[in-house]
C-alpha positions in Angstrom: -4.7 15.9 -18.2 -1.0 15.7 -19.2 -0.5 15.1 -15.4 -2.3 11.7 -15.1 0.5 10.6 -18.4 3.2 12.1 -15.7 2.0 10.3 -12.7 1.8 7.0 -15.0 5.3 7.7 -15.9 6.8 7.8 -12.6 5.4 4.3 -12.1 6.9 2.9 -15.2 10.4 5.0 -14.4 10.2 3.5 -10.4 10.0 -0.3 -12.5 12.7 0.6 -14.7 14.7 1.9 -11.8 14.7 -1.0 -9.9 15.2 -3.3 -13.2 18.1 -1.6 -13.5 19.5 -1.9 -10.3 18.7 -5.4 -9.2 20.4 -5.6 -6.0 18.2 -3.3 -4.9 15.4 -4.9 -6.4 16.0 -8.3 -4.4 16.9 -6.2 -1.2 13.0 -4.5 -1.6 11.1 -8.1 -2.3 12.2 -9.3 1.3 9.8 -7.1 3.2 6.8 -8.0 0.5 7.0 -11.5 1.2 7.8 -11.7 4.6 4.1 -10.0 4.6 2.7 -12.0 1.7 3.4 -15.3 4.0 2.3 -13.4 7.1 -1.4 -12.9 5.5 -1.6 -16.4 3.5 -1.0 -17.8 7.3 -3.8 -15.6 8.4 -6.3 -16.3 5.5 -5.3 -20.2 5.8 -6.3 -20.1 9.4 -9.4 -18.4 9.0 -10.1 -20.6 6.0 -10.1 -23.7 8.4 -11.5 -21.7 11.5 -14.7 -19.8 9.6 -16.9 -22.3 9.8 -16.7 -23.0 13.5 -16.6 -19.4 14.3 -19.8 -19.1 12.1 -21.4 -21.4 14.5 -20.3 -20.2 17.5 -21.8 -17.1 16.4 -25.0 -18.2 15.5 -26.6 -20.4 18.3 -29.9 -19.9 17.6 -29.4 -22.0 13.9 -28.6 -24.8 16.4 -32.3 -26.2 16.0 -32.9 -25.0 12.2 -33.5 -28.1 10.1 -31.6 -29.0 6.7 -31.2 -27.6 4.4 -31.5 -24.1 5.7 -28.9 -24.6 8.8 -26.4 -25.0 6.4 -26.8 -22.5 3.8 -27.5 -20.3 6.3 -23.9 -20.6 7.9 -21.7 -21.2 4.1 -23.3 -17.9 3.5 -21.8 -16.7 7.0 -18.6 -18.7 6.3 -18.4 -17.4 3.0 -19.2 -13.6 4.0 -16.4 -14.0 7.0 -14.0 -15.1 4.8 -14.7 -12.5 1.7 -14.2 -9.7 4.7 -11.2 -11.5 5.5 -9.6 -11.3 1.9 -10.8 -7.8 1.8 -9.0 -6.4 5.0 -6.3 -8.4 3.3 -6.1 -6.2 0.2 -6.7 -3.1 1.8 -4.2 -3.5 4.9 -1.1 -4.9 2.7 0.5 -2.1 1.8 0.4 0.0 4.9 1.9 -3.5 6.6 4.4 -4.4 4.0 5.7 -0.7 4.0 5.5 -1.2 8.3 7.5 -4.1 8.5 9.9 -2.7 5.5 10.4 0.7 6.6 14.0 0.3 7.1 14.4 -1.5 3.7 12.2 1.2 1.6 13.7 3.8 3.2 17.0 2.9 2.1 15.6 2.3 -1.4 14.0 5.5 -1.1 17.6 7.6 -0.4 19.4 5.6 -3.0 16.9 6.5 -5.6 17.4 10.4 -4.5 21.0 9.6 -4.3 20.8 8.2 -8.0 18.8 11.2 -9.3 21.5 13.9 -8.2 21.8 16.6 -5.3 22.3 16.1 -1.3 19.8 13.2 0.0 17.3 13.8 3.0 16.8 12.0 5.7 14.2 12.8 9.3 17.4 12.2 11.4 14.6 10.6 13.7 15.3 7.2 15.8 14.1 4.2 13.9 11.1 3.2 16.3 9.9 6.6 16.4 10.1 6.7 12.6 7.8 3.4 12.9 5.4 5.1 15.4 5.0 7.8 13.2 4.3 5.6 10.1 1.8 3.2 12.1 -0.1 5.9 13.3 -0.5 7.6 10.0 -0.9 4.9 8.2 -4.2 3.7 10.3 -5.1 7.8 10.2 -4.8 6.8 6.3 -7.0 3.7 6.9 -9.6 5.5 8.6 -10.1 7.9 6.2 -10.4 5.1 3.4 -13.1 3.1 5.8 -15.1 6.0 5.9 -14.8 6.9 2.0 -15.7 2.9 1.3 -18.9 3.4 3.5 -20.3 6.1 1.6 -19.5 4.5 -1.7 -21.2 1.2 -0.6 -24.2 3.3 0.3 -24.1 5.0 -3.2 -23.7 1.1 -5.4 -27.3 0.8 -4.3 -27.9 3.6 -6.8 -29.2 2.5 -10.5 -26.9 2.5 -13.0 -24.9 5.0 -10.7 -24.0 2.3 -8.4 -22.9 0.4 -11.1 -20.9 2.4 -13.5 -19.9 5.8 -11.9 -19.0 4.4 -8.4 -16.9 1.5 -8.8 -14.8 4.5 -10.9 -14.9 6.3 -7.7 -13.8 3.7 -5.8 -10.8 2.8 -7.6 -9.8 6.5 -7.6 -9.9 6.7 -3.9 -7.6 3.9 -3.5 -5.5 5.1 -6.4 -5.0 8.3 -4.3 -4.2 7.1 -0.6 -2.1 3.9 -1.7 0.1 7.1 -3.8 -0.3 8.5 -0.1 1.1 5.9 1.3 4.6 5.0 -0.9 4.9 8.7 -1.3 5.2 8.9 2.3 8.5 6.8 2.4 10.3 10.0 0.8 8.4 12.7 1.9 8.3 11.3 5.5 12.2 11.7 5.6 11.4 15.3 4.0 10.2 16.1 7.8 6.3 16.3 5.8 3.5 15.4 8.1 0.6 13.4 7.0 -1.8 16.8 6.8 0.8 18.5 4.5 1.6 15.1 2.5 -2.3 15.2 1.3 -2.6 18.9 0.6 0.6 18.4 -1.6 -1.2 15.5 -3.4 -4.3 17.1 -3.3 -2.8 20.0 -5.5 -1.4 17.5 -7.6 -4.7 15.3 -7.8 -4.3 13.7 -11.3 -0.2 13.6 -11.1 -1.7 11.1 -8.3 -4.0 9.4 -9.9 -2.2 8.9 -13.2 0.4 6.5 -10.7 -2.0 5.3 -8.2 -5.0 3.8 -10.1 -3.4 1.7 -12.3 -1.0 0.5 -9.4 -4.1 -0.3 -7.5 -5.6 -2.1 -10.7 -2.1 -4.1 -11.0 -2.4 -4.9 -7.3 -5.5 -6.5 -8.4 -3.8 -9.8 -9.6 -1.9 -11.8 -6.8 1.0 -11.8 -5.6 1.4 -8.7 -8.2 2.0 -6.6 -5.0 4.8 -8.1 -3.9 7.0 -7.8 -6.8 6.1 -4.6 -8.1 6.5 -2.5 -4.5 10.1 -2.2 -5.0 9.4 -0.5 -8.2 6.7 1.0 -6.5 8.8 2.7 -3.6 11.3 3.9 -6.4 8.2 5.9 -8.7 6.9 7.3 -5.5 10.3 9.2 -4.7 10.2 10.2 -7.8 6.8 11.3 -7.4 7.7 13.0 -4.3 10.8 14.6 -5.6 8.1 16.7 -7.8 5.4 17.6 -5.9 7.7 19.1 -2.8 10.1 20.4 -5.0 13.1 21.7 -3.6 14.6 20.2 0.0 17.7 21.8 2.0 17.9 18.4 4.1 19.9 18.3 7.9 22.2 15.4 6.6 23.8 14.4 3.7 23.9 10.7 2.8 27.4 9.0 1.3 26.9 6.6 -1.0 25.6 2.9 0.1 24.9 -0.5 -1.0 22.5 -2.3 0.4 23.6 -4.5 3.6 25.8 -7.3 2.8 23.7 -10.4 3.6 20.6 -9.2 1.3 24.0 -8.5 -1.4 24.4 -12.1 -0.9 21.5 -13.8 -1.4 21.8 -12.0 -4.8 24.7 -12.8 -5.7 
């Protein structure tokens, strides 16, 4: 159990990392909300567009008379749009972290820089670094769809459904969102996705302890955005532990982060 304390700590010591350092801080949001304004554009549009893709879906409530034509279709409306806000929640890590891999993974290095010995990096072109993280991070995706399938099918349960598996659920996002920020660091370790799980796996309630309640904070808008700096910085951390030792190919000097993004903090 002392584990799931550890993991919890590496969360608050990734906050207190970046509070410290808050050019680094700033230089972390900009991915977040790029991202954040990328999804309330999406969710606006299909706020406006539900209702007339609800009834081009349903032709045959053309004829219905009232009342029933129209709850018929807000229930639609409403059910398009709830799926909407869901893919939302679920996809806006593994995007944010997309669009900012460049950003986090300088975070990332500066963090190992910050902690003491030489810092690793893949050595790998940026796109392919990109490829690499979109594919794994829909692998990642998958794997979640498949685990949210089964524990839809088990809610229907008594008093399980109720009690047991919404704990379950927030676990299994607790575990692959970790999966996901750990991947910044452990990526540049040369770790593939297989090996990134097994490490966690072996490690299951260091993960935990600093995924669940970062999926619980992510809860709250806009939350996300401001604490995946933080977030990044924990998750090196977190990595730094679980794979222990690293002889890396290149050594890192020490950086700031670019100039314009110095800037706009300053």
């Amino acid at each position: 159990m002392r584990d799931l304390g550890v993991g919890f700590g590496y969360l608050v010591k990734g906050q207190r990392w970046v509070g410290r350092h808050g050019r680094w801080f700033g230089f972390g949001l900009l991915p977040g909300l790029v991202t954040l304004v990328l999804y309330a554009g999406a969710l606006i549009g299909l706020a406006y567009g539900a209702d007339d893709l609800t009834a081009w879906v349903t032709p045959f409530a053309d004829d219905w008379s009232s009342p029933w034509q129209g709850l018929f279709r807000g229930f639609l409306t409403a059910l398009v749009f709830a799926f909407g806000l869901f893919l939302a929640v679920v996809t806006f890590t593994a995007v944010t972290l997309l669009v900012g891999q460049p950003f986090y993974e300088s975070l990332s290095e500066e963090v190992d820089r910050t902690e003491g010995g030489d810092v690793p990096r893949s050595g790998l072109p940026l796109w392919r670094e990109l490829w690499i993280s979109a594919r794994d991070s829909l692998r990642v995706l998958v794997r979640v769809a498949l685990y949210g399938i089964v524990l839809f099918a088990l809610g229907f349960i008594p008093v399980v459904g109720q009690t047991v598996v919404p704990v379950l659920g927030f676990c299994v996002s607790g575990f692959f969102l970790a999966e996901e920020l750990t991947a910044v660091a452990l990526q540049r370790r040369g770790v593939e996705l297989k090996d990134r799980l097994a490490l966690l796996r072996g490690r299951r309630l260091l993960t935990l302890g600093f995924g669940v309640p970062l999926t619980l904070a992510f809860l709250v808008p806009f939350v996300a955005v401001f604490l995946m700096p933080g977030a990044v910085a924990g998750a090196t951390l977190l990595a730094r532990d679980v794979a222990g030792p690293h002889e890396p190919t290149h050594a890192l000097p020490p950086q700031e982060p670019p100039a314009d993004a110095k800037a706009g903090r300053d």
